[in-house]
TIMARTOR-624026 format. One record per residue (C-alpha): residue number from 1; residue in three letters; x, y, z. Coordinates in pm, 1 decimal. Layout:
k_r_px_py_pz
NUM_ALA_X_Y_Z
...
This chain:
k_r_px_py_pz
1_UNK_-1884.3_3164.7_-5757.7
2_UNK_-1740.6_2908.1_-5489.9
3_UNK_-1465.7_2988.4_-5324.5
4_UNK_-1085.7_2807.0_-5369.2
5_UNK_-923.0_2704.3_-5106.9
6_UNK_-559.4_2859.9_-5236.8
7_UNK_-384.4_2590.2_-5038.1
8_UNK_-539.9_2300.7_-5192.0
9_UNK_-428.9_2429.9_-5552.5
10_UNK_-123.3_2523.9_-5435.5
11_UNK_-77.4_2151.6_-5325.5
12_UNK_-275.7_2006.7_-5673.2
13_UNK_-4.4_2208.7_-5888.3
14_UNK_288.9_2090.4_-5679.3
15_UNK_161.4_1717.7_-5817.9
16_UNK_154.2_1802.0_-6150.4
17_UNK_412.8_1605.2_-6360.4
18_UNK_715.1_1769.2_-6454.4
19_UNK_661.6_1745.6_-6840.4
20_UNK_300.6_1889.9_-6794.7
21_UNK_374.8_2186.2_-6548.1
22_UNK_490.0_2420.8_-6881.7
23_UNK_135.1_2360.4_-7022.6
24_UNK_-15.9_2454.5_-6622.4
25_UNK_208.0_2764.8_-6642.5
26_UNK_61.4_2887.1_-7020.4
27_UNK_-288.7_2786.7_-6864.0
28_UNK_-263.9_3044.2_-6643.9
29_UNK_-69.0_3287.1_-6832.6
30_UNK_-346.1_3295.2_-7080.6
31_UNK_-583.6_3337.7_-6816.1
32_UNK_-400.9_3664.7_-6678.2
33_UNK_-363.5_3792.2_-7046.9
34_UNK_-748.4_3732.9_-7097.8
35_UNK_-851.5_3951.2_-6757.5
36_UNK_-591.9_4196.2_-6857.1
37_UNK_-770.3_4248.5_-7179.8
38_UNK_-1106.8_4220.1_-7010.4
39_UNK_-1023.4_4490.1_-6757.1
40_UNK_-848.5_4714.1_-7058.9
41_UNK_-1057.2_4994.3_-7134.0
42_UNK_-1186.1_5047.3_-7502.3
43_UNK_-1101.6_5348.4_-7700.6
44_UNK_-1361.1_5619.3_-7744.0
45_UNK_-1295.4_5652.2_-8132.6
46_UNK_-1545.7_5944.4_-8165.7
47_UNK_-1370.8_6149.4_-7901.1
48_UNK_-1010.5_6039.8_-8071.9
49_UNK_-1118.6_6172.8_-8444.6
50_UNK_-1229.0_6520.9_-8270.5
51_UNK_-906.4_6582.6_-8013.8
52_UNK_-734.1_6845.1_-8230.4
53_UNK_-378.1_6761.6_-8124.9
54_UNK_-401.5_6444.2_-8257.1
55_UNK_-539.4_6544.3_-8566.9
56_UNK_-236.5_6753.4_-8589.2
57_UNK_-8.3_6527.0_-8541.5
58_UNK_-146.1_6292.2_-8814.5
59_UNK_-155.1_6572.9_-9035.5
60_UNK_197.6_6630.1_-8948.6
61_UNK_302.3_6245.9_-8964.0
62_UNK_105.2_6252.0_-9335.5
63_UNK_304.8_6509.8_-9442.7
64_UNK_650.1_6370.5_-9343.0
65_UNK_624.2_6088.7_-9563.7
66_UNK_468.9_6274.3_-9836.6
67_UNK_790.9_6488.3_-9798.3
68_UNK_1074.8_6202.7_-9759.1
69_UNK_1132.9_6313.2_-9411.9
70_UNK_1085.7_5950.0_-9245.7
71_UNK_1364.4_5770.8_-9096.1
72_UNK_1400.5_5389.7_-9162.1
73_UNK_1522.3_5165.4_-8881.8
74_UNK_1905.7_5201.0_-8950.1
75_UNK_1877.7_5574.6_-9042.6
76_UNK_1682.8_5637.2_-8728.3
77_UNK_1965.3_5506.4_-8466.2
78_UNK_2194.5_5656.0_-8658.8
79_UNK_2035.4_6021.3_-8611.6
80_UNK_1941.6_5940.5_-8250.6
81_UNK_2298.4_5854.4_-8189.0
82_UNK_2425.3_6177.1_-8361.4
């Protein structure tokens, strides 16, 4: 990989046209998303569907709304605020 001389782009985007520097700024948005993503790790499924707690707590989530006992948006704030 060659190296970039930080100053030089510096001074490249400070020429970009006004009405193109939103497109410059999504360029490199995108690219900080896509090494984000790149550097996320992946989840170990196997190890997920054997951690007891969480298979607990699906259980338990499964049987709330077999039961009734799930809060819609509205209902929710209004118990949190009570």
């Amino acid at each position: 990989m060659m190296g970039i001389n930080r100053e030089e782009l510096k001074r490249l985007i400070d020429q970009i046209p006004e009405q193109d520097a939103l497109q410059v700024y999504d360029f490199i948005g995108y690219f900080n998303m896509k090494r984000e993503k790149d550097n996320t790790p992946s989840l170990d499924i196997s190890s997920l569907s054997k951690d007891p707690d969480l298979i607990r707590q699906v259980l338990h989530s499964r049987e709330d709304c077999e039961q009734g006992r799930v809060y819609g948006r509205e209902a929710g704030l209004e118990y949190l605020q009570a």
